[in-house]
N, C-alpha and C positions, 0 to 999 in steps of 0.2 A: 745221677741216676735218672734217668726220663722214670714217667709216671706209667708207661706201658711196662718196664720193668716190675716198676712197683706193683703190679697188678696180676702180673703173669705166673702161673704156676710154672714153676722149676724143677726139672727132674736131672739128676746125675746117675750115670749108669758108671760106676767105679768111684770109690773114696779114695783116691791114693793119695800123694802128695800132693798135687796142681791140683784136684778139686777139692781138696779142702783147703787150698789157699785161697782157689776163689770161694767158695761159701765163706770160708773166714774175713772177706772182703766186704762181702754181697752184706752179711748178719752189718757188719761193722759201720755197714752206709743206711743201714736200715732197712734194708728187706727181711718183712714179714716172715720169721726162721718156719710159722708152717704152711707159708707154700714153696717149700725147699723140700724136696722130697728125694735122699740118696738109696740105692740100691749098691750094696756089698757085702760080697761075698765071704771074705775074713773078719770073724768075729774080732778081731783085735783093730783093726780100719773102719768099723760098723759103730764099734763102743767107743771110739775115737771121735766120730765122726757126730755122731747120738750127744755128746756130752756137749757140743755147741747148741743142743734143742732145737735142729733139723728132726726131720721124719725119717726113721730109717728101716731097712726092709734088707733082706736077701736075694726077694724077688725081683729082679728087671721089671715084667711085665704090671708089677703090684706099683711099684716104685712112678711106672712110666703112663699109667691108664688115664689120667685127667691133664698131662702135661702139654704146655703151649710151647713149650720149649724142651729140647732134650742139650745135656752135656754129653758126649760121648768121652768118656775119660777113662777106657780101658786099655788092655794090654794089646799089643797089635795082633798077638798070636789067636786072641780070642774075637777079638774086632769083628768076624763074618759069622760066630754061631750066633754073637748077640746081637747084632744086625736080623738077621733072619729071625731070630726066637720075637725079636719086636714086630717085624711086619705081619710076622703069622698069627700076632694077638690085637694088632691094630684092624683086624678085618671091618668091623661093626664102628669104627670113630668114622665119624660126618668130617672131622676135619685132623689132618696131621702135625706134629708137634716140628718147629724150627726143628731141625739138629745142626749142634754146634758140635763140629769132632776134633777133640787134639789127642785124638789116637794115632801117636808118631810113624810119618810114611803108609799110610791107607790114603791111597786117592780119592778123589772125587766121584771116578769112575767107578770104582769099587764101590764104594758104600750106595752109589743111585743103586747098581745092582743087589747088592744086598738087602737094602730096604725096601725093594719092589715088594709091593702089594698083591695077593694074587690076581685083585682086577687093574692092575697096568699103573696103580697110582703109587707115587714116590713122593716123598718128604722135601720140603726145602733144605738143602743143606749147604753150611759151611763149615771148611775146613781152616781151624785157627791153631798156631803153634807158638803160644809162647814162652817165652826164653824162662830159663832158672830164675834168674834174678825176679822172677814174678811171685815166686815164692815167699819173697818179701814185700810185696807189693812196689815193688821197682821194676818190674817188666817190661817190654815191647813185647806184641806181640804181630805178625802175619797174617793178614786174614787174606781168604780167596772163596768166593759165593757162586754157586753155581747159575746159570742164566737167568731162572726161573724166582731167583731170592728178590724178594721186594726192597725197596730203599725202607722201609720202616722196619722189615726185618732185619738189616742189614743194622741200622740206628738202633735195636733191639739188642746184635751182635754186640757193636762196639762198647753199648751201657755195662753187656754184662762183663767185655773186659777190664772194662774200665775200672772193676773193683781191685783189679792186682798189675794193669798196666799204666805205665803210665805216658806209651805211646801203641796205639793201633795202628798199622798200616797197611789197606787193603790196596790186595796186587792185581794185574790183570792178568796174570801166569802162573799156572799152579804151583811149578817150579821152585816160584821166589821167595814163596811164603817162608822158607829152610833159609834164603839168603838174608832176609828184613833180621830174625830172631837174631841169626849166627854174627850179621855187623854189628846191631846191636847191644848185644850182649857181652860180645869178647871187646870190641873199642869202646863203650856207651854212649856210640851214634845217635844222636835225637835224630829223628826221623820226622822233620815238621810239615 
């Protein structure tokens, strides 16, 4: 775990399975369970999710207000009201939180649009898909960073997969990120 990790406030917008495998990663490497802050919406993923002594909330916007980093770890169907519902409450932050999205099949493109600010300004974001087997902390995962993502953000990216992969591997094509997981997972391709 880099020490910008350790320092970073955490926000997950969906509990479902993959973010509480990573939380369950992240607590297990020793990240500070209260700057882990989840947003969800099923009391029964919420009280799941609360029994590891993360922060938990219903609210996105509650969940997401001090975060340097966002997981995006919703449903796809929902992926653009919560997108929006965050940029229309991010108006008044000085500065925007990473988003990391393994919201399956949402572009890159999509989400800049969605999280557009009403004054023109957009979030760094990357898009990571990693495989089942992360679940167990046996993973690969895909990563692909939009232009604009720094190499520290980026090394920021990889620490937080690092809690449930146990290979990252950043593509140059948004495409691939589906191909890295899918070799991966179905042959158990090290990806070195």
């Amino acid at each position: 775990m880099t020490s910008q990790l350790q320092k970073s406030k955490l926000c997950f917008i969906g509990g479902g399975n993959m973010a509480g495998a990573i939380i369950g990663g992240l607590v297990a490497k020793g990240i500070d369970k209260q700057n882990i802050s989840v947003s969800e919406p099923w009391d029964v993923n919420r009280e799941k999710i609360a029994a590891t002594g993360v922060r938990t909330t219903a609210s996105n916007v509650e969940a997401s207000k001090d975060a340097d980093l966002l997981v995006l770890a919703v449903k796809p169907q929902v992926t653009k009201g919560v997108c929006q519902e965050l940029a229309g409450a991010w108006a008044e932050r000085t500065s925007l939180p990473l988003i990391v999205s393994i919201a399956a099949g949402i572009t890159l493109e999509s989400l800049k649009q969605w999280f557009k600010l009403a004054d023109g300004r957009t979030p760094h974001i990357i898009r990571v898909m990693p495989n089942t087997p992360a679940l167990l902390g046996e993973g690969a995962s895909g990563l692909f960073a939009s232009d604009d993502v720094t190499q520290e953000e980026k090394n920021l990216a990889a620490s937080l997969l690092g809690s449930v992969s146990k290979v990252a591997e950043w593509v140059d094509r948004e495409e691939l990120i589906d191909v890295v997981t899918g070799l991966s997972g179905k042959n158990g391709l090290a990806l070195d």
